[in-house]
N, C-alpha and C positions, 0 to 999 in steps of 0.2 A: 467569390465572384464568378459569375456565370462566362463562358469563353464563347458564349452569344451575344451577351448583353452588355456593353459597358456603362458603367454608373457607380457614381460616387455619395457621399453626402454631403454637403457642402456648408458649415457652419461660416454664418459671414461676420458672428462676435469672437470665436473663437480665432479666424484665421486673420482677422484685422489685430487681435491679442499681441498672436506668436509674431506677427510682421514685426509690429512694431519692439517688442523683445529682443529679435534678432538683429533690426538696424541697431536698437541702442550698444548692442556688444561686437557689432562687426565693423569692420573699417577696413582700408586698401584698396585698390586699383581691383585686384582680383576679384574679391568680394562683391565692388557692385559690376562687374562683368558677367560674374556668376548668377546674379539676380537675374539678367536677362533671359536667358536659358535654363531654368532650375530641371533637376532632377530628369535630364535627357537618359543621361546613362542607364537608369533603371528602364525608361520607355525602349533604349535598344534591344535591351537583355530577353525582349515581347518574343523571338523563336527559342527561347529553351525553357520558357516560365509560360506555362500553359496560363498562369493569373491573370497575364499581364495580355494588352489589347491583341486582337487579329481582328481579319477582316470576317465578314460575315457570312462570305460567298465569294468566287473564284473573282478579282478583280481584273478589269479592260488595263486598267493604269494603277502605276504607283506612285505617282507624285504630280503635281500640279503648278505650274507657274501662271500666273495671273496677272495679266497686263491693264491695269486699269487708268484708264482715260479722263482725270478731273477733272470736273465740269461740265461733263455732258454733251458729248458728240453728236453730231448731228446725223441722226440715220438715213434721212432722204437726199443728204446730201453726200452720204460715204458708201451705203448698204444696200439700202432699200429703194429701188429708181420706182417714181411715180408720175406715169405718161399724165394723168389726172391732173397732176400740181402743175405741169407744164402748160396744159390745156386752158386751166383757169386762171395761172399767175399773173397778177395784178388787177384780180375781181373780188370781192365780198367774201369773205369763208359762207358759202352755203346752209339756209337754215336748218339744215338736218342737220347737218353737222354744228351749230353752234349752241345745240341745247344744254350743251356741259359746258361750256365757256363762257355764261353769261356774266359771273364774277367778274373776269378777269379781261381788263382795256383792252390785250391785244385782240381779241375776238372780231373785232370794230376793224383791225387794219390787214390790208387787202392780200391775198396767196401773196408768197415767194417760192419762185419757181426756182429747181435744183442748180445750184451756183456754176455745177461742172457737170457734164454729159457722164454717162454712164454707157458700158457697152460689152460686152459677153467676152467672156474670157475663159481659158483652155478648153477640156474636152466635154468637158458638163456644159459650158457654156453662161457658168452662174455670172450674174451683172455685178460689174462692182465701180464705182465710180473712178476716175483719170485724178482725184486726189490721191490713191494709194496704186500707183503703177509696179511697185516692187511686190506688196502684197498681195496685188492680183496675176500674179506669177505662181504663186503660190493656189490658186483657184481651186483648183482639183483636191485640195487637202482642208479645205476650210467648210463648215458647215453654219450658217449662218439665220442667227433665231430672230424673225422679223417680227415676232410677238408677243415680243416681251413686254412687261408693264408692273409699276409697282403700288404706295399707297399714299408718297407725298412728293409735293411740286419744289419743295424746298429742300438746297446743296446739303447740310447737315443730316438731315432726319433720311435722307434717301441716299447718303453717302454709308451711313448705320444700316439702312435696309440692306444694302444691297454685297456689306461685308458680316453682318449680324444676324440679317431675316427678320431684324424688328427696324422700326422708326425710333424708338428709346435709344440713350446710351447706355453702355453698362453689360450688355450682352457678352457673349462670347463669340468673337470673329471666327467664320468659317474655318481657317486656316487654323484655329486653336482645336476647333470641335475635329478637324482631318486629325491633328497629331495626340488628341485626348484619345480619340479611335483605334490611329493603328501605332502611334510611337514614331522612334525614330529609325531611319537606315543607315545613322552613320553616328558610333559612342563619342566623335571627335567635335563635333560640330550639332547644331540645336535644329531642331526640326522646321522650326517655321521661323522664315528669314524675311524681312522687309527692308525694300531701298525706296525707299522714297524721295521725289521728284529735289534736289537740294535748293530749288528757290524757295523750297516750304511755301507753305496757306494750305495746307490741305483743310478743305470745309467740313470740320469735325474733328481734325486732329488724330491722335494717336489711338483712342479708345475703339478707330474702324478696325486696330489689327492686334485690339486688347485679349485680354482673356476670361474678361466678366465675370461669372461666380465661378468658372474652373480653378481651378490651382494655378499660382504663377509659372507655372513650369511649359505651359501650354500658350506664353502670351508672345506675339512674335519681336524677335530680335531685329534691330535696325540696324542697318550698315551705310556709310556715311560713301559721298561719291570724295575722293583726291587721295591719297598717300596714305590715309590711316583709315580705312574703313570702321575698323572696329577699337571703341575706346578702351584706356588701360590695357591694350591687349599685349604691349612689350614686355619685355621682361625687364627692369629697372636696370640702368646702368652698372656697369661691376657686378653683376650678382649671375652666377653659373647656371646651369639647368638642374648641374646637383645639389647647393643653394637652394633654388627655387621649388627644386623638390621636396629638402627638406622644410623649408617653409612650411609648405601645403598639407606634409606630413604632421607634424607639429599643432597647427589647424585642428586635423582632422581627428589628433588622440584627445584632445580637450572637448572639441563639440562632442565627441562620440560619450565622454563621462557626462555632460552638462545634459545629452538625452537621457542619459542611463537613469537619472534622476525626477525627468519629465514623463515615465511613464510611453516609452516608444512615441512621444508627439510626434507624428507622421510630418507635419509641415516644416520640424525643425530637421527632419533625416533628409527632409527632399532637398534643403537647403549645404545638410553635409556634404550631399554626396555632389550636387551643384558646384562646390569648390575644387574638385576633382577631375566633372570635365572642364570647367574654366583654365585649370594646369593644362589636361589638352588638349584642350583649342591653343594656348600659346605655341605648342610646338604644330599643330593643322593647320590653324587658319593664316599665317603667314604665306603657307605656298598658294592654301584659294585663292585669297584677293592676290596675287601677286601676279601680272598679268605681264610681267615683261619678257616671258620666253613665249610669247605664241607666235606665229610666224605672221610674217606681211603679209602674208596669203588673207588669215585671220582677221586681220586688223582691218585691211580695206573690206570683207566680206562684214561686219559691223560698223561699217563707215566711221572707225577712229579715228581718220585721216581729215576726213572732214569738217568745216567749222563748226555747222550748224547739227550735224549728228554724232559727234567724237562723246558727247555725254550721254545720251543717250543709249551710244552702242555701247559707251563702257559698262553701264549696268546693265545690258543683255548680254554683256560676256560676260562678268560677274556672275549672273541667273546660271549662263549654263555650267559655270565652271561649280555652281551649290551645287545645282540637282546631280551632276556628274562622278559628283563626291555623296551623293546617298544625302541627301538635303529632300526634306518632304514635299514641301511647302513654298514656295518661293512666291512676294509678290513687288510686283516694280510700276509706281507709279508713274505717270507722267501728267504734268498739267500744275503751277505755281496756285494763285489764290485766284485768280480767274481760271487759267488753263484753257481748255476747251469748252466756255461759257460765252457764246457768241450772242450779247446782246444785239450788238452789233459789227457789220462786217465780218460774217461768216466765210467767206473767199479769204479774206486776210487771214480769220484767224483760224481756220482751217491747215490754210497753204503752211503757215509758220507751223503749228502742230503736227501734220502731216509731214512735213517735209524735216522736223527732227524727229519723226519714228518710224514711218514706215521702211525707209532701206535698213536699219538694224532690226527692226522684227523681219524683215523678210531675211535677213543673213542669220537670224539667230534659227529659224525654222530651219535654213540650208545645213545650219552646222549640227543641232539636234538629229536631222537624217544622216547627215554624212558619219557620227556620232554611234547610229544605232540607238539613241534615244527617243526617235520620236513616235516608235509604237506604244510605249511605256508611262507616256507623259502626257496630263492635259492641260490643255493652254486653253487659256481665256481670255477674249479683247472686250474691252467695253466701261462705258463708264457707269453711274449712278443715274442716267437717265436720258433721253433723247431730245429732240428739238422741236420745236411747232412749226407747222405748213406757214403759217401766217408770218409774215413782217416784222420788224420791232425797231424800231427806229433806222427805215427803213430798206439796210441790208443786212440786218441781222434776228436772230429767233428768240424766243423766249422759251422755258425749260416744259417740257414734256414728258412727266411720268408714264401719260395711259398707250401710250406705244413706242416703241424703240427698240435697236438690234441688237444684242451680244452676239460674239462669234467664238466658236470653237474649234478645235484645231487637237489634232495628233490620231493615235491611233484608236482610240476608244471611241470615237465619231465616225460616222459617214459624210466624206467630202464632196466636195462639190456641190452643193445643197442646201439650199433655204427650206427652211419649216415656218410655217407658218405667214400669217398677213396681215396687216393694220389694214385701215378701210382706204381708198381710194385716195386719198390725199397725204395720207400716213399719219392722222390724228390720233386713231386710237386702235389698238390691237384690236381683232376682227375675226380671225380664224385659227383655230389652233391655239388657243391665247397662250403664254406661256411668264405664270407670276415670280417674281422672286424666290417663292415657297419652294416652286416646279424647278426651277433653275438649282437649287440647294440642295432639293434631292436628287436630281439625276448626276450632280457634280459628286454626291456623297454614292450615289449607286454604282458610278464608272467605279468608284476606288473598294469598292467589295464592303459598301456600309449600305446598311439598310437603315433608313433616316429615320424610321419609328423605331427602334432599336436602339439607339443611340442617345442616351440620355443621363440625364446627371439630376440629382435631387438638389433643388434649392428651395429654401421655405416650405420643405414638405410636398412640396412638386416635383414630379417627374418631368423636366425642361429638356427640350432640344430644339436642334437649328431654326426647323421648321415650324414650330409652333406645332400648333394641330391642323394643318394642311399639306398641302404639299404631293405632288404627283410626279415620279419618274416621266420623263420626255423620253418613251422608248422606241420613236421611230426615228429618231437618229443615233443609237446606235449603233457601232459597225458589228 
């Protein structure tokens, strides 16, 4: 293997075979602990085994946390201020503008004008709306892509795009193809970590932060919000570490005969060695999630203290306590089975959304610098799509793919800064456009991946993130 190129081959008779072989003979708490995380420990070993992944070119960042917004935030009413929509609110959507909307009823009902003022904030001046007052504290570090756009109007198929770069399920989530790439930075703990929102509906389900035709080893792990984040991860009552070691030991002299037999099967070694760091992580991941020595200071700077943001903060001090500990990948939902899908009452459901995230992302940004982490790491806000200028029974929007804002943050961007523009009302990205494809490569470019480069053979395809497009967004970086 080329220490330019990473790629595998990926038989999908073969490795559905050996799965189902290995569940029939494995059993124990550990065992399916271990399935979550397969074969990290080899991805750490990537600085002394020239075979094993690096980057491509000198990387901005080494790890990335991703803050996504279910359901689709509304960007003219959080991002993107449009004096335009104020202008015409509560007139016709414009016939220039409704040549793409003719499908679709809302087109018929009259602007809605931005719910809450917008108004310029620190020394750049970039506008950000009076829904995130905490966040816009933060102004001068945030770099903000107003033209964005993807290829469907519907939560499932653009919740895939926008974690996979396709509309299909089955893909490989971004967060698999970062740790396929460069491995892990820490042998105790699994490279790509997911918390998701615990009112659950995510639209799409688990396969946004699957591992598609990569190897399991790349799919990401989920951590649960209260007292046990991570399942089977104790150590059974009565039973020592020495016990429990020789357990694992035990394990590992049988599987290693039952390969010896199968001709080195690479997917049963990645499963050995899998049992290995699941051992530990029992002894790691006890102190990650363990959140009870951080000081008041902490707690109120995540708003733990508070009703309505105590959950939310707690999985952005979770986030920073992964990446802290050499965690790749980190991504932390937010948004139940509506979430942030304002059919109606955009104010309301906004204020409710906004008002359980923005002061813990804005303290988790504080503690990231105060940290030293926040040159090193890139964060990304945003959800699966944005909102329409138009109405929808009538104080709420319906979903809008062809324009909307993600935002970026750390030190591999330039803050204080919007790229790009959707047109005059914020229908449809305009200038600068910037598609999912764009978005995947420059997120794989900051971490020292070249997204043509980065591929994996499936059905005799050379597959990656990007499909066959895809363009680095190089004038925001720093």
């Amino acid at each position: 293997m080329s220490c330019t190129k990473r790629q595998i081959e990926v038989d999908p008779l073969k490795d559905a075979s050996s799965r189902r072989e290995f569940l029939a003979q494995a059993g124990g708490g550990i065992g399916s602990l271990a399935l979550a995380a397969l074969g990290q420990d080899e991805a750490f070993a990537a600085a002394s085994n020239p075979e094993l992944p690096r980057p491509h070119f000198a990387p901005r960042a080494k790890r990335v946390l991703w803050l996504f917004m279910h359901g689709g935030p509304s960007h003219m009413d959080l991002w993107d201020p449009k004096p335009d929509l104020i202008r015409y609110a509560g007139k016709p959507l414009p016939q220039s503008f409704g040549e793409v909307m003719t499908r679709r009823k809302v087109a018929k009902n009259p602007l809605l004008g931005p719910v809450k003022p917008f108004r310029p904030r620190g020394q750049s001046g970039l506008e950000i709306s009076e829904f995130l007052p905490h966040m816009a504290r933060h102004a001068d570090d945030l770099c903000v892509l107003r033209s964005c756009h993807g290829d469907s109007v519907n939560h499932p198929q653009s919740v895939y795009q926008m974690n996979t770069g396709s509309i299909l399920m089955g893909k490989p989530s971004v967060g698999s193809w970062v740790t396929y790439g460069l491995g892990s930075e820490n042998r105790d703990m699994p490279a790509f970590i997911v918390l998701p929102d615990p009112r659950g509906g995510l639209k799409g389900g688990p396969p946004a932060w699957g591992n598609g035709y990569l190897p399991a080893a790349y799919q990401g792990t989920t951590l649960r919000s209260g007292v046990n984040p991570i399942l089977n991860l104790k150590t059974p009552a009565g039973r020592t570490p020495r016990s429990q070691r020789s357990i694992a030991n035990f394990i590992e002299r049988f599987n290693k005969q039952h390969l010896a037999g199968r001709d080195g099967d690479d997917e049963l070694k990645a499963r050995i060695q899998a049992y290995e760091l699941a051992f530990r992580m029992q002894v790691a991941a006890p102190e990650v999630v363990d959140l009870s020595r951080e000081t008041g200071a902490v707690r109120k700077l995540y708003g733990l203290e508070g009703r309505e943001t105590a959950e939310f903060g707690t999985r952005c001090l979770l986030a920073r306590r992964m990446l802290e500990r050499g965690v790749r990948f980190v991504q932390l939902y937010s948004g139940d089975t509506g979430g942030w899908d304002a059919h109606k009452g955009v104010l309301q459901n906004h204020t409710t959304w906004c008002g359980r995230t923005d002061l813990p992302i804005a303290g988790l940004f504080s503690d990231l610098k105060a940290r030293g982490l926040w040159e090193d790491t890139l964060i990304i806000w945003g959800g699966e799509f944005g909102r329409m200028p138009m109405s929808e029974q009538g104080s709420g929007r319906d979903h809008n793919p062809w324009g909307y804002s993600v935002v970026l943050a750390g030190g591999a961007v330039k803050g204080g800064m919007a790229y790009g523009a959707t047109d005059p009302i914020g229908l449809r990205a305009e200038h600068n456009k910037v598609h999912v494809h764009d978005l995947h490569a420059t997120i794989l470019h900051m971490l020292g991946i070249d997204h043509e480069r980065l591929t994996a053979k499936h059905h005799g395809n050379d597959e990656r993130l990007t499909n066959v497009s895809g363009d680095v967004v190089k004038e925001i970086l720093s």
